[in-house]
BAFI-3210 file (N, C-alpha, C; in Angstrom, 3 decimals, decimal comma, padded with zeros to 6 digits):
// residues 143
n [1|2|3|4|5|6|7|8|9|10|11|12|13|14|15|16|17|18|19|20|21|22|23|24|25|26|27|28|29|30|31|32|33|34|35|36|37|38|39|40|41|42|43|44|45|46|47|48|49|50|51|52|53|54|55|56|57|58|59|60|61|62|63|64|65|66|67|68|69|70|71|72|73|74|75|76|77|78|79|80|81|82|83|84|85|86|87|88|89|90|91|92|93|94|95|96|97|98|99|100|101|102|103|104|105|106|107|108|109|110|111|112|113|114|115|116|117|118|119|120|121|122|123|124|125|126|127|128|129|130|131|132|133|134|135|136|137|138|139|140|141|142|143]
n.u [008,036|006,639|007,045|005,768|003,716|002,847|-000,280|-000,891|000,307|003,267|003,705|005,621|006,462|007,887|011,266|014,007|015,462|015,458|012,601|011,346|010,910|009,939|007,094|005,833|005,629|003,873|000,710|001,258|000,021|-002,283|-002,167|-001,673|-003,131|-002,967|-001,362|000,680|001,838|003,676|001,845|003,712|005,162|003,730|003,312|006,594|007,002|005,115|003,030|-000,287|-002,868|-003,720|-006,834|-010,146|-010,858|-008,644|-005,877|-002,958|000,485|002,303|005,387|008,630|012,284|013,542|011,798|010,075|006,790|004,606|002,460|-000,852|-003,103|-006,034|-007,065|-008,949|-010,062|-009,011|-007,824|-007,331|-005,088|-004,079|-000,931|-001,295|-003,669|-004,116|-006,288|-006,342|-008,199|-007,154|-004,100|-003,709|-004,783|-002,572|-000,786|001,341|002,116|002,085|001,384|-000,349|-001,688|000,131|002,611|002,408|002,721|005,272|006,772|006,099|007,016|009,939|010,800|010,460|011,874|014,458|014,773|014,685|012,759|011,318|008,462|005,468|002,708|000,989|001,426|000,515|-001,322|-001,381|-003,665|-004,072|-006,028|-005,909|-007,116|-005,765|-005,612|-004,417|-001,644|001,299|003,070|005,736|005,392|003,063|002,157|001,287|001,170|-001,329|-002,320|-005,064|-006,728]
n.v [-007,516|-010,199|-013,710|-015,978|-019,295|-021,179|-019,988|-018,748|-016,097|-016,499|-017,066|-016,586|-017,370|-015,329|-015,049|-016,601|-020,216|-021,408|-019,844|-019,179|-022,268|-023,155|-021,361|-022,621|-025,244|-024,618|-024,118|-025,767|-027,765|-026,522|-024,652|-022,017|-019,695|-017,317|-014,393|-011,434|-008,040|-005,752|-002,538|-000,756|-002,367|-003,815|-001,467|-001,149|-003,383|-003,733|-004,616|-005,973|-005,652|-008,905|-010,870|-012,104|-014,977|-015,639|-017,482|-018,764|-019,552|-021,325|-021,273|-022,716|-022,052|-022,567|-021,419|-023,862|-025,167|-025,869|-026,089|-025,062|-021,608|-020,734|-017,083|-016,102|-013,650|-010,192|-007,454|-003,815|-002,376|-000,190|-000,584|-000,303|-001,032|-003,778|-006,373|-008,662|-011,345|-011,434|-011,203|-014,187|-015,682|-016,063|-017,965|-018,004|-018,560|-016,176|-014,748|-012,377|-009,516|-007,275|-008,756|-009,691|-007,643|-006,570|-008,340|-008,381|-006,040|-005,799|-007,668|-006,604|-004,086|-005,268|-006,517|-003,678|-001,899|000,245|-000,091|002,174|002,999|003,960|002,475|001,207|-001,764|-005,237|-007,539|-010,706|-013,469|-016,924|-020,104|-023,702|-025,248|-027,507|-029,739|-031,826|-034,905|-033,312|-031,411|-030,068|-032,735|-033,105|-030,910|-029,989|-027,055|-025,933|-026,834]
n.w [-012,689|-011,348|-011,715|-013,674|-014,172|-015,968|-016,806|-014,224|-011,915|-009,410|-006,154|-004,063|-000,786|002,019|002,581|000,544|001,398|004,740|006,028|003,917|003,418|005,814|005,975|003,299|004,301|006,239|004,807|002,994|004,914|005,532|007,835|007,321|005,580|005,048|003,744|003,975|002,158|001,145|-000,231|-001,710|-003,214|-004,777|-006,917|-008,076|-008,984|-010,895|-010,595|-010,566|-007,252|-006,002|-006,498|-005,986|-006,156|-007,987|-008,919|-007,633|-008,085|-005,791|-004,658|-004,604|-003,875|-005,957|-007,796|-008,052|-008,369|-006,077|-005,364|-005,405|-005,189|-003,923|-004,069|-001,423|-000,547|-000,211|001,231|001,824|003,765|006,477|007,926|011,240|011,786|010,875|011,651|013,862|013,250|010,751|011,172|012,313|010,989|009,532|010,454|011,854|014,485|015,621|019,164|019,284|018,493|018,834|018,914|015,992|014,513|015,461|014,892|011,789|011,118|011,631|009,966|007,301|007,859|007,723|005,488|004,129|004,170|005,944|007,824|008,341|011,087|009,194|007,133|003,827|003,737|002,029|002,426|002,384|001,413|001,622|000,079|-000,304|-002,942|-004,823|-004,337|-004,289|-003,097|-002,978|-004,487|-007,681|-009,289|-011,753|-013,681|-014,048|-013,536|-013,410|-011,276]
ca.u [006,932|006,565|007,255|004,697|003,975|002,025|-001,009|-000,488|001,570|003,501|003,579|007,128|006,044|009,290|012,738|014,507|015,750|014,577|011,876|010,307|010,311|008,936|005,901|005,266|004,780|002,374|000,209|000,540|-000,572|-003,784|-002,440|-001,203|-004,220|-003,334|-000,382|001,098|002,851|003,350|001,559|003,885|005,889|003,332|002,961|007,854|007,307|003,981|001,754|-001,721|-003,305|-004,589|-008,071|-010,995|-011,259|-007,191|-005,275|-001,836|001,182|003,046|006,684|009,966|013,322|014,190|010,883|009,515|005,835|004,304|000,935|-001,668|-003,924|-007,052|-007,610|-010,512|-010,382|-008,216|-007,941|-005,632|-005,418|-003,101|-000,215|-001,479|-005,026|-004,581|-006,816|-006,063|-008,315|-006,253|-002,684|-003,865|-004,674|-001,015|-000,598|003,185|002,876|002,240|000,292|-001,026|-001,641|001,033|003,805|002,464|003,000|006,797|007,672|006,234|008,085|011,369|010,886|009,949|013,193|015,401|014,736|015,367|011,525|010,432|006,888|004,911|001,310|000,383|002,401|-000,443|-000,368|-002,452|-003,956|-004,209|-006,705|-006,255|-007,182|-005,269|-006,069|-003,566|-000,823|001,344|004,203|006,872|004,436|001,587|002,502|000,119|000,727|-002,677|-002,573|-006,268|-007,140]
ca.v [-008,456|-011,634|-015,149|-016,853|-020,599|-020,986|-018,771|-018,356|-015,360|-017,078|-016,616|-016,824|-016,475|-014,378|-015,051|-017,800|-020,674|-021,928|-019,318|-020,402|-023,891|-023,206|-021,240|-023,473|-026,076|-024,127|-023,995|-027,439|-028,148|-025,769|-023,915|-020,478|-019,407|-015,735|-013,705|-009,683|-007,741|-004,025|-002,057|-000,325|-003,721|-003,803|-000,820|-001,128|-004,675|-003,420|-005,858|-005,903|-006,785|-009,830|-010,561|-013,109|-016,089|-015,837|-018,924|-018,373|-020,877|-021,512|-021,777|-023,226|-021,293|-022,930|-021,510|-024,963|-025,280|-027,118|-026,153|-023,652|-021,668|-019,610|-015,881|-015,872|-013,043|-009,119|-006,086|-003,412|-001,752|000,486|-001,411|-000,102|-001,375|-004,679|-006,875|-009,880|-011,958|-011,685|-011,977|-015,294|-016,295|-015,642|-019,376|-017,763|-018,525|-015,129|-014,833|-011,464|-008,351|-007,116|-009,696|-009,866|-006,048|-006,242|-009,433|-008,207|-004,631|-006,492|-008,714|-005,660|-003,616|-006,208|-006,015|-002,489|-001,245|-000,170|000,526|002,671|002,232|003,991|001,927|000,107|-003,364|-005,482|-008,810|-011,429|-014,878|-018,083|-021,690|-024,415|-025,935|-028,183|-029,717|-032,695|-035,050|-032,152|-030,314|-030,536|-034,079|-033,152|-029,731|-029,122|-025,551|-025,185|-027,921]
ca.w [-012,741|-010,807|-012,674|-014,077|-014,319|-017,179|-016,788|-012,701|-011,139|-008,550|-004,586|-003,079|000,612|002,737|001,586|-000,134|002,586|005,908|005,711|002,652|003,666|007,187|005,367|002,691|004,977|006,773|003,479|002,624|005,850|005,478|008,717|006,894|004,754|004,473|003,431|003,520|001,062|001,425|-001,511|-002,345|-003,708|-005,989|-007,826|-008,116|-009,412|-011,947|-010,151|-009,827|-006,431|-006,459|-007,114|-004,865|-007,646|-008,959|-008,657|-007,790|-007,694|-005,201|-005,229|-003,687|-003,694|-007,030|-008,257|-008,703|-007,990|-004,796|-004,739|-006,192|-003,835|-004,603|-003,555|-000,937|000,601|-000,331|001,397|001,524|005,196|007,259|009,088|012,650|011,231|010,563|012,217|014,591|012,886|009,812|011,596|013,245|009,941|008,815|010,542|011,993|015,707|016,666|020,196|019,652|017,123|018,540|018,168|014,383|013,571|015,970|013,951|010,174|010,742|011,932|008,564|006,401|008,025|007,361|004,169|003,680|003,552|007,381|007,520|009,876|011,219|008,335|005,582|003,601|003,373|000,982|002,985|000,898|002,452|-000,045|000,404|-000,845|-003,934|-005,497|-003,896|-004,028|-002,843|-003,842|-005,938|-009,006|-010,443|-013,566|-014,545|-014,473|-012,873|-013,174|-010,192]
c.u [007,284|006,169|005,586|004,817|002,641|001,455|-000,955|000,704|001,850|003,429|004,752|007,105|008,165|010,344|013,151|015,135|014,677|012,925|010,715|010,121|009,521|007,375|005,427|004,799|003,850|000,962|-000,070|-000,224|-002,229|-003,276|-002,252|-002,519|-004,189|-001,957|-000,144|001,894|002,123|002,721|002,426|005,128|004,944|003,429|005,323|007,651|006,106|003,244|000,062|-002,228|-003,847|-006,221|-008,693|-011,110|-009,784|-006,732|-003,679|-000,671|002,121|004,517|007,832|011,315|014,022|012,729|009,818|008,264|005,560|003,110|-000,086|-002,703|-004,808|-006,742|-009,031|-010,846|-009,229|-008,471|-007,006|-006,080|-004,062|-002,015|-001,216|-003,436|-005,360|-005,003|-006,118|-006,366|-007,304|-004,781|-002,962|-004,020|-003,319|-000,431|000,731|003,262|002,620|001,073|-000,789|-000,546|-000,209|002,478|003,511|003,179|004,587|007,784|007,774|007,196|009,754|011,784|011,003|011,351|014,169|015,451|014,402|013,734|010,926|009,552|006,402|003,822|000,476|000,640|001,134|-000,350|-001,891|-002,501|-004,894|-004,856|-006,643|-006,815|-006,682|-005,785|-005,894|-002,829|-000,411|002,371|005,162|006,739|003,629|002,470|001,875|000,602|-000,096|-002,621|-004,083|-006,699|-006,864]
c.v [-009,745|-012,877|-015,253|-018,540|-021,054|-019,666|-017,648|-017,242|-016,184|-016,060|-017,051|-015,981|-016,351|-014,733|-016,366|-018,529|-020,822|-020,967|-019,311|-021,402|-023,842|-022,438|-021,993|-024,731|-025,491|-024,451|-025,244|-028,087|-027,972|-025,038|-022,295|-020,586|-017,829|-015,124|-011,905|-009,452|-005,995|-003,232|-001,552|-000,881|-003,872|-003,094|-000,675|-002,194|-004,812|-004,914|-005,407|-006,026|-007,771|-009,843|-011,873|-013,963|-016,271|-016,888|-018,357|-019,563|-020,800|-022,197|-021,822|-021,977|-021,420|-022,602|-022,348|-024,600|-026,076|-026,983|-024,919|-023,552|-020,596|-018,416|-016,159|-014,652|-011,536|-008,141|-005,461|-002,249|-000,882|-000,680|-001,419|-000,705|-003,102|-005,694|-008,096|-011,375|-012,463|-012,007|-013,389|-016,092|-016,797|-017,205|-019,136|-018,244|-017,402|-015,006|-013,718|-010,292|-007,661|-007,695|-009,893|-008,589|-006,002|-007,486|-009,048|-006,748|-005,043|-007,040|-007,751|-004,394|-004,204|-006,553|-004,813|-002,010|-001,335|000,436|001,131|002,381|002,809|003,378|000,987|-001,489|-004,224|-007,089|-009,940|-012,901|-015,963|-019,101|-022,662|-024,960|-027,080|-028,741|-031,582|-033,330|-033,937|-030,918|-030,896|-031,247|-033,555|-032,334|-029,507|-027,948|-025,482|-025,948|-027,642]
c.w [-012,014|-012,020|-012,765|-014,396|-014,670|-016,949|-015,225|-012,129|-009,649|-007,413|-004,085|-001,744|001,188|001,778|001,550|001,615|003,292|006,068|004,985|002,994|004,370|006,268|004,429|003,001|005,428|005,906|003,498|003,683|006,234|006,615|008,045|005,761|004,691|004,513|003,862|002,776|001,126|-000,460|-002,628|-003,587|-004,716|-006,907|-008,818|-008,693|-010,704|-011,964|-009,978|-008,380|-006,713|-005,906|-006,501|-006,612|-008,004|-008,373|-008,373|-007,487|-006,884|-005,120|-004,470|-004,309|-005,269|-008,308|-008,827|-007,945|-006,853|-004,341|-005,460|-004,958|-004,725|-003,592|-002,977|-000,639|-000,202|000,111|001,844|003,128|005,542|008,123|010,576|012,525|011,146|011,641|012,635|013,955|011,847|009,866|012,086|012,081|008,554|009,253|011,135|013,443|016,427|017,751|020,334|018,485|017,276|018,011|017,193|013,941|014,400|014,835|012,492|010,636|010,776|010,297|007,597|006,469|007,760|006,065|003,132|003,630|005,376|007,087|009,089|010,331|010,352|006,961|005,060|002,706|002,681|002,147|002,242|002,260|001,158|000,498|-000,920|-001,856|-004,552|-004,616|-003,892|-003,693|-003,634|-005,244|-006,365|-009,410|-011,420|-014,321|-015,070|-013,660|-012,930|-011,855|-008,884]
res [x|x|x|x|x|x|x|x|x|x|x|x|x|x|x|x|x|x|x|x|x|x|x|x|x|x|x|x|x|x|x|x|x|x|x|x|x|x|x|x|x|x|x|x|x|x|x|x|x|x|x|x|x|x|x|x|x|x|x|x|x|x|x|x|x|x|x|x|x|x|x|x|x|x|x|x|x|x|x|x|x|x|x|x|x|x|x|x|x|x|x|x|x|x|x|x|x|x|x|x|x|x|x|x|x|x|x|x|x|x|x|x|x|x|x|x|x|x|x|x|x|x|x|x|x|x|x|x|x|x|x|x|x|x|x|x|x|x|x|x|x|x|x]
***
């Protein structure tokens, strides 16, 4: 299961380090507004997908909070499927569908899980919600 912080399942975008930081700026920034995560990471970790309306919190390497983002947007597609629109929305830099699907398989091999163009991947769209110097000052999670 993925942490929780309070009622919120957290979002720990790629891997701990420079990685994490560089995406979580993205986010705070508003440029990254959409995520991947291979399915089958959900059903090994007894996750749900997430759901258009869920709040989810966003979190630093030390699992501290730094922002809450809504679910706009979910659908669960084929690697070799996934749309442009939706990599461009990934906020990474990449110039083209393909440099998204050569960079996420690289990312996804490198951490022991290569996917093919049929591996299905869940595409997750949020918008920012929360966020503040170094996180939620309040601990209001609902905001």
């Amino acid at each position: 299961m993925w942490p929780r912080i309070g009622a919120l399942r957290t979002l720990a975008l790629g891997t701990p380090g420079e990685l994490r930081t560089h995406l979580n700026t993205l986010v705070l920034a508003r440029v990254k507004t959409a995520t991947a995560g291979l399915l089958d990471e959900y059903a090994e970790e007894g996750e749900e997908v997430e759901h258009v309306g869920e709040r989810l919190a966003l979190v630093d390497d030390q699992d501290a909070l730094v922002g809450v983002v809504e679910v706009t947007g979910v659908e669960v597609s084929r690697f070799g499927e996934v749309p442009w629109d939706f990599a461009r929305a990934e906020g990474e830099g990449d110039r083209s569908i393909e440099e998204w699907r050569a960079g996420h398989a690289a990312y996804w091999a490198r951490a022991g899980t290569p996917v093919t163009g049929d591996s299905r991947i869940v595409c997750v769209r949020f918008r920012l919600v929360s966020a503040g110097d170094g996180g939620v000052p309040t601990g209001d999670l609902g905001t």
